[in-house]
N, C-alpha and C positions, 0 to 999 in steps of 0.2 A: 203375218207381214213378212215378206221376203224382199224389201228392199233395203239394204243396209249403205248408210250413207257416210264415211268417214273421210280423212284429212286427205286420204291418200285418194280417192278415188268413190265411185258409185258401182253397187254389182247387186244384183237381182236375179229373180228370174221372170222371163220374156211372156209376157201377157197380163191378164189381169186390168186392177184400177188402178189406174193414176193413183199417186202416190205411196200405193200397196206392193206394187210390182216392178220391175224395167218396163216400161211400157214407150212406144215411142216419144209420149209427150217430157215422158223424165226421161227419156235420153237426150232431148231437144236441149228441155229446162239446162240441164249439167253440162252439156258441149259448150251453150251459149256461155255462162257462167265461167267456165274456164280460158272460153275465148276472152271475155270481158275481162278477168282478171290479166289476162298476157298483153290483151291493148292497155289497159291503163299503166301496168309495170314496164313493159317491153317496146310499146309501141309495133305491137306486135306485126309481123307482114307475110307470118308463114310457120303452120304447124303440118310434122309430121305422122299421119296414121299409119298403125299395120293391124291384122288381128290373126287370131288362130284361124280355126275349119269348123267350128262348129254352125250349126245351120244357121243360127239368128245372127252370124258374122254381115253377110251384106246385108241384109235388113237397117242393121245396127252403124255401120260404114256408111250409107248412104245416107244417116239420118245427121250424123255428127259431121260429114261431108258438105253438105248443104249451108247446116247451121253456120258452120265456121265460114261459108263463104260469102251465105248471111252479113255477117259481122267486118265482112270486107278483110278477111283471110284466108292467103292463098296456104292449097293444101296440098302436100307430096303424099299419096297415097300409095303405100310399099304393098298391098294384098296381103294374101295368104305369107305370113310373114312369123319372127318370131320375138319373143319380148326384146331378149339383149339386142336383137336385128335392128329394132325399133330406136331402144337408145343408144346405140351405134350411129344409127342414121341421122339423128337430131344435130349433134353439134357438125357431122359433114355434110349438111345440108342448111349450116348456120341461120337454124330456126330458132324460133323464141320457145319451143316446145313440143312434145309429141304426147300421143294419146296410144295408146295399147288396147284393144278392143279385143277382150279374153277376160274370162271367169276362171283362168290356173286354170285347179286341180279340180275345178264344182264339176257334178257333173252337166248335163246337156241341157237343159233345161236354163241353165243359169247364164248371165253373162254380164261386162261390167268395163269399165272407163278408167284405167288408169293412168295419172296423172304425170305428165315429165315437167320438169323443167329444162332451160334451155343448153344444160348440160350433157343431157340425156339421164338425167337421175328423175328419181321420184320427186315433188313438191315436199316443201315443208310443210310442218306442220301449221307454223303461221298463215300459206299461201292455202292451205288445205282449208281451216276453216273459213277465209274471204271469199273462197269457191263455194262454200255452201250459205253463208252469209246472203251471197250476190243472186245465188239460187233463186234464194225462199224469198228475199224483195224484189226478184225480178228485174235487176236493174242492166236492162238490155239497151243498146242503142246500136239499132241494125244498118247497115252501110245505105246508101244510096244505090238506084242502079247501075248509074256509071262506076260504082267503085264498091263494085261486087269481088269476090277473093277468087283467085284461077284456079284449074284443079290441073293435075302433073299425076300419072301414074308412073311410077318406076320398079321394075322387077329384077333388078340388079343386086338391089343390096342383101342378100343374102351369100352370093357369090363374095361379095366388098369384104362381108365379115366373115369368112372365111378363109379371103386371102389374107385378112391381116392377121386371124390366128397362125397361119404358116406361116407368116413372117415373125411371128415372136420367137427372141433367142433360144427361151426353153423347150418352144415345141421341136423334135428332131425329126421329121420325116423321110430321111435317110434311116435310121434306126428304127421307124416303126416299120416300114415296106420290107427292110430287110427280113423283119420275121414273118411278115407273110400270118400276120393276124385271122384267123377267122371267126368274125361276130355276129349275133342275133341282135336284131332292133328293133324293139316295141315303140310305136312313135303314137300310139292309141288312135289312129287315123286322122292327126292332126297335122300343121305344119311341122314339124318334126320329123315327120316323113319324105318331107322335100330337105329337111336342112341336116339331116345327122348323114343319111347317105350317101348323098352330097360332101362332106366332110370325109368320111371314113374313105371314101373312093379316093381324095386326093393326097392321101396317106397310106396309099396301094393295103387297105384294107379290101379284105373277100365278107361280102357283108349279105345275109340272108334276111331280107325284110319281112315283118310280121306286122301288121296292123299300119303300112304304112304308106295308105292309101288317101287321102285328103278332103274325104268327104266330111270330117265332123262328126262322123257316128261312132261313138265311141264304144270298143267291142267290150272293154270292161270298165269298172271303178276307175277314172283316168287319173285320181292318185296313187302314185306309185310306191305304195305299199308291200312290204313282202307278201300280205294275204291276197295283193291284185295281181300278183304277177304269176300264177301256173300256169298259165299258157308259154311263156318266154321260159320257164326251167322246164314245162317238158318239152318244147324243142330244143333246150341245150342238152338235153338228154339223151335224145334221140341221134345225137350225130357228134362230130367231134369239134367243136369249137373250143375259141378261147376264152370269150367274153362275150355276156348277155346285157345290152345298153337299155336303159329303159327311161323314156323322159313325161315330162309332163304335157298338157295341147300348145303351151305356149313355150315351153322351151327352155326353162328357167330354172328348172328343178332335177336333179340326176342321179335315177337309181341304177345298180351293175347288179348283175349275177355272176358267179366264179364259173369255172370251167366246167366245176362238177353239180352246177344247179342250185346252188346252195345263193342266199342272197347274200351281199357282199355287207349294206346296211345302209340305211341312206348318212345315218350319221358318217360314217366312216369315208364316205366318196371326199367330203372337205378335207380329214384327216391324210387322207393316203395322196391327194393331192396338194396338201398343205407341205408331206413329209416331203417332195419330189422338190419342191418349187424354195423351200428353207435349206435342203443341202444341196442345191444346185446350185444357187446363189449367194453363196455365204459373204459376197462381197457385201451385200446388204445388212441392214440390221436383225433382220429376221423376225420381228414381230409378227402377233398373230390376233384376230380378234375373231371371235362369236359371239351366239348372244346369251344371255344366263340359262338356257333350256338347252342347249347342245350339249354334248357328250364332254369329257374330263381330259378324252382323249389328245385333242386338241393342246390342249395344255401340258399333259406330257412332253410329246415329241416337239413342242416350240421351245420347251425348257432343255430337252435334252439337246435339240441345236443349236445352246447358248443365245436363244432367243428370249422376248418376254412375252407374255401371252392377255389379255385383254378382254372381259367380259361384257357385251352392252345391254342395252336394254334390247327385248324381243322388238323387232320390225327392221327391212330392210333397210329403212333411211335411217336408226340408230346403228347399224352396223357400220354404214359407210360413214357415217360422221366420226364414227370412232377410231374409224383405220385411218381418216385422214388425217386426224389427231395424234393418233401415234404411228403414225408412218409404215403401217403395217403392208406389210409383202402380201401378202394373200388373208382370205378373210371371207365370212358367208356364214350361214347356220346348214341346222342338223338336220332339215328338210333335206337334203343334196342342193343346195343353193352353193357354188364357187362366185366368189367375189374375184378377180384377177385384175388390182389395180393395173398394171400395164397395159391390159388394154381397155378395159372402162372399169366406172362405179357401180355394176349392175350383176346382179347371178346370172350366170352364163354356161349351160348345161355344155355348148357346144366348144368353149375353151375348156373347159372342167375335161371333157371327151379327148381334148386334144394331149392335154397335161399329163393325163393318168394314163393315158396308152403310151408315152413318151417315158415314163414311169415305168411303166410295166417292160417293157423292151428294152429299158438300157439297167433296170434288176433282173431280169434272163430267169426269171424264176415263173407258178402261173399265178394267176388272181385269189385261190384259194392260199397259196404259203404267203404272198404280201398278206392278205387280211392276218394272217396268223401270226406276223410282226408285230402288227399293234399292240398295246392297252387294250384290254375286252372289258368293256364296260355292257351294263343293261340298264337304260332309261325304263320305270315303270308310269305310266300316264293315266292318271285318275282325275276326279273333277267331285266335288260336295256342291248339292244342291242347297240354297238357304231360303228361309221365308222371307219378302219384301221387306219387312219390316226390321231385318238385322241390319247391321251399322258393318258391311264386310270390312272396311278401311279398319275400326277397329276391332274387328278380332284380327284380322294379320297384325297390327300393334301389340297384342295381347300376346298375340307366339312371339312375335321378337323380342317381348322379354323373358318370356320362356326360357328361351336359348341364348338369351344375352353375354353370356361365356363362350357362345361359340364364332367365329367369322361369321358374319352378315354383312350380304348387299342390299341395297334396300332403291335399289335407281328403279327399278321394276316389280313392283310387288316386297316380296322377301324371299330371298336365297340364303339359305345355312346349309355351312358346311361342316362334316364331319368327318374329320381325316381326308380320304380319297373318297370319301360319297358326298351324296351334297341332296338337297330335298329345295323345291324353287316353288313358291306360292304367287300367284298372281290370279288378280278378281276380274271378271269378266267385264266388259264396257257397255252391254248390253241388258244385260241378264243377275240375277244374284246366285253368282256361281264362284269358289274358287276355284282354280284348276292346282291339282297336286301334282309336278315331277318329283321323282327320285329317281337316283343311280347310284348302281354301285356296280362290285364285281360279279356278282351271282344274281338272277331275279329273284330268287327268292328272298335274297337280302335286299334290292330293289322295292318290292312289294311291299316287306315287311316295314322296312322305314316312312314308305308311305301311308298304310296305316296306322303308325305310330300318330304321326300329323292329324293325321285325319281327326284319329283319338281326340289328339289333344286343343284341337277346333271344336268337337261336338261340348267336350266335359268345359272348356271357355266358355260355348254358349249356353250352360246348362247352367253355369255358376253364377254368371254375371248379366246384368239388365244392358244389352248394347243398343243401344237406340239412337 
């Protein structure tokens, strides 16, 4: 079964049976369903759509297009567009909500509906389960024909949200054109490829494009991994650039390369634009938030610029709920997700792009000595498989008293920390799985403290009846 249905949204992959797959009857089902929930909340009169390039994109557009106009909702349809494009354009298009038609980082095969409100943020969790609720009872009430919903294309707003990155204080685009930047852009032949070079050109960037052509075929892994990315290091290799950009099909995620090939991390793209955006603005309070699986690094450099620093639980919509709580300046996870409350609630590869080159130009130094600034942390990423029948909730109870001397968060699974390492345990929603992070300074101190856990999960379920 490849259709996974959660708060946030629906994502599959494109064929198959009803209810087994994305198929268009469960794209219909979920369009209708979240239209329904925004008439009954919003009295809803207009949602806006965009999606990546991958092939099932108009298929899939033209299905949730229909529906919603169905339901007697008019639809602004942005195309080939990108996620933050998307919630950018909801509340200046004072809709009740928008819809994102992208599967990330899946590959091509995959595709999927996520959910805005009329903020341009993701749905709650409350509004998420009423969307599936309304699903699975069917409870549609389709417009009449006179008061069928209009449809509006508009190709504008990518340009929109581009202008308003340049208009933000901290971006300098005097200072980046002056150095006369030269970049590689892996955009994996998605929209990406219409919106970074686009950007980079109005920041008198000299930009070499690689995969960034907008048919949806994606020429590798389109998560942007350091094991996906040789293609973009051997073309930094080959010639003299400054900086290798590398984004995901939807736009949302941002990985760099250094000058000299080497991949920068994704963890580190929030850090180093966390560092830019906390001493540039020290009028601020400086706060900072990610989520319990991000790097330590983060936490450093908010404490060394007399800032506080914030952990929340894993998911976009706990990130932003946390930075709006404590008023945090910048904020996002270790995916390369940039949160940039000044100009929305939403990860934004292409302000993240704007920020750190803004960064990079006015420290005069190259992307290889900034990484070298940092805290050098190594996240190790493991996962224990368990039989159906073990009680995961309580063996994670079982280790938190294990280590009940040490700091524990417990809002997401359990995170303990030890000194400057930290090890985060969290059970899968699907599946009886825990997944193990650890970090520390070295991966093989990494590794090892993960298997420490691991250990001490097996010898828990070996000792005790968890059921």
């Amino acid at each position: 079964m490849t259709l996974i249905k959660s708060i946030s949204g629906i994502r599959g992959t494109i064929g198959g049976k009803t209810g087994d797959n994305l198929t268009p009857v469960d794209v219909v089902k979920f369009a209708a369903a979240y239209g329904s929930l925004l008439k009954k909340k919003k009295g809803a009169t207009k949602v806006v759509i965009g999606r990546d390039a991958r092939p099932s994109g108009e298929m899939v557009s033209a299905l949730v297009t229909a529906t919603l106009q169905g339901l007697g909702i008019d639809v602004v349809d942005l195309g080939l567009s990108t996620t933050p494009t998307v919630e950018i354009a909801v509340p200046l298009e004072n809709a009740a909500g928008g819809i994102i038609l992208t599967a990330s980082h899946n590959p091509v095969q995959w595709n999927a509906l996520k959910l805005l409100n009329e903020k341009g943020e993701f749905i709650s969790g409350k509004d998420g389960e009423e969307v599936l609720r309304i699903a699975e009872a069917e409870e549609f009430d389709f417009a009449q024909v006179t008061k069928l919903g209009k449809y509006e294309k508009n190709d504008d707003y990518i340009k929109i949200h581009i202008d308003q990155i340049l208009k933000l204080p901290l971006v300098d685009v005097e200072a980046v054109t002056n150095k006369g930047f030269k970049v590689v852009v892996d955009a994996v032949n998605s929209s990406g490829g219409i919106a970074v070079p686009m950007l980079l050109k109005a920041m008198g960037v000299k930009v070499k494009e690689l995969y960034c052509d907008p048919t949806g075929h994606f020429p590798h892994n389109p998560e942007p991994l350091p094991e996906h990315l040789t293609d973009i290091i051997r073309e930094i290799k080959k010639g003299k650039f400054d900086l290798g950009i590398v984004v995901d099909p939807d736009v949302d995620r941002l990985a760099l390369v250094s000058e000299d090939g080497t991949p920068f991390g994704e963890e580190y793209t929030l850090v180093a634009v966390a560092d830019y955006v906390l001493n540039a603005g020290k009028k601020k309070n400086g706060n900072t938030v990610s989520n319990l699986s991000s790097t330590r690094a983060l936490r450093d450099i908010t404490e060394k610029a007399g800032g506080e620093y914030f952990a929340a639980a894993v998911g976009e919509v706990n990130v932003v709920t946390m930075m709006k709580e404590q008023h945090a300046v910048i904020g996002g996870e270790g995916n390369g997700g940039v949160i940039y409350p000044d100009l929305h609630y939403g990860r934004d590869a292409l302000a993240g792009i704007a920020l750190f080159l803004t960064h990079l130009a006015k420290s005069d130094t190259t992307v290889s000595r900034l990484r070298a600034k940092y805290p050098s942390y190594v996240i190790s990423k493991n996962k224990i498989e368990l039989t159906p029948d073990i009680n995961v909730d309580k063996v994670l109870e079982e280790v938190k008293k294990k280590y009940v001397k040490q700091p524990i968060n417990t809002i997401d699974g359990v995170k303990i920390e030890f000194d400057r390492e930290w090890v985060h345990l969290r059970k899968s929603n699907t599946e009886p799985i825990i997944r193990i992070y650890a970090e520390s300074d070295m991966e093989v101190k990494a590794d090892n403290l993960a298997k420490k856990i691991i250990s001490d999960i097996k010898e828990i379920i070996n000792e005790k009846t968890l059921a």
